[in-house]
C-alpha positions in Angstrom: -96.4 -6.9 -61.3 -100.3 -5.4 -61.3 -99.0 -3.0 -59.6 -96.5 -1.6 -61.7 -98.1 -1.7 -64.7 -101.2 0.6 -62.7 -98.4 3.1 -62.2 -96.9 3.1 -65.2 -100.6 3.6 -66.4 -101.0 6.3 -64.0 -97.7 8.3 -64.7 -98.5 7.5 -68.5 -101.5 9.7 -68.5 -100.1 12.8 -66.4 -97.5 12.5 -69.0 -99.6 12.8 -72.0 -102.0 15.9 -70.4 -98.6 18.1 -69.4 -97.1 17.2 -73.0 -100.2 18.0 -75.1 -100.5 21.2 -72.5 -96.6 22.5 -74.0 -97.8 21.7 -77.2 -100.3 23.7 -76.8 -98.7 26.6 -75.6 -96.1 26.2 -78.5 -98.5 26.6 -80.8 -99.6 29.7 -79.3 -96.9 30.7 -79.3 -97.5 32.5 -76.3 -94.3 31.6 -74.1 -91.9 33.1 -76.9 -92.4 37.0 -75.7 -92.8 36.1 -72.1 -90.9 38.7 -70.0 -91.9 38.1 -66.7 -90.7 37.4 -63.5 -90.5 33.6 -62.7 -92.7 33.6 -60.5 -95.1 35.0 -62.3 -94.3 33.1 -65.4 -95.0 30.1 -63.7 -98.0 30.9 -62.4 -99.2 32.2 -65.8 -97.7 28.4 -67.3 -99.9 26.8 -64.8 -103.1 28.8 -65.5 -102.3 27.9 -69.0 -102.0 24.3 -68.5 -105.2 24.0 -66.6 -107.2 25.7 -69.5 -105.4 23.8 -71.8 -106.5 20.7 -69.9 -109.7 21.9 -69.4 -110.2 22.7 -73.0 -108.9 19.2 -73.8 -111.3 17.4 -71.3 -114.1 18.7 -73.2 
């Protein structure tokens, strides 16, 4: 059972990080006139994210 709770932990975390990452970006508001390619949409998401997490982590 340790070691399902450590996972749970784990995957908790992640979790939180990616879900105060979109709420970041909703606020921003910056997703709303995206007209982009996907695959440059996602690329631009996942720059965002890491600033975003970056920004939290500090």
């Amino acid at each position: 059972m340790p070691a399902k709770k450590l996972v749970n932990l784990l995957i908790a975390a992640e979790r939180a990080v990616c879900e105060h990452a979109f709420a970041h970006l909703k606020n921003w508001r910056v997703l709303t006139k995206l007209r982009l390619d996907v695959k440059w949409a996602t690329r631009l998401v996942r720059a965002l994210m890491l600033l975003t997490q970056h920004e939290i982590a500090r």
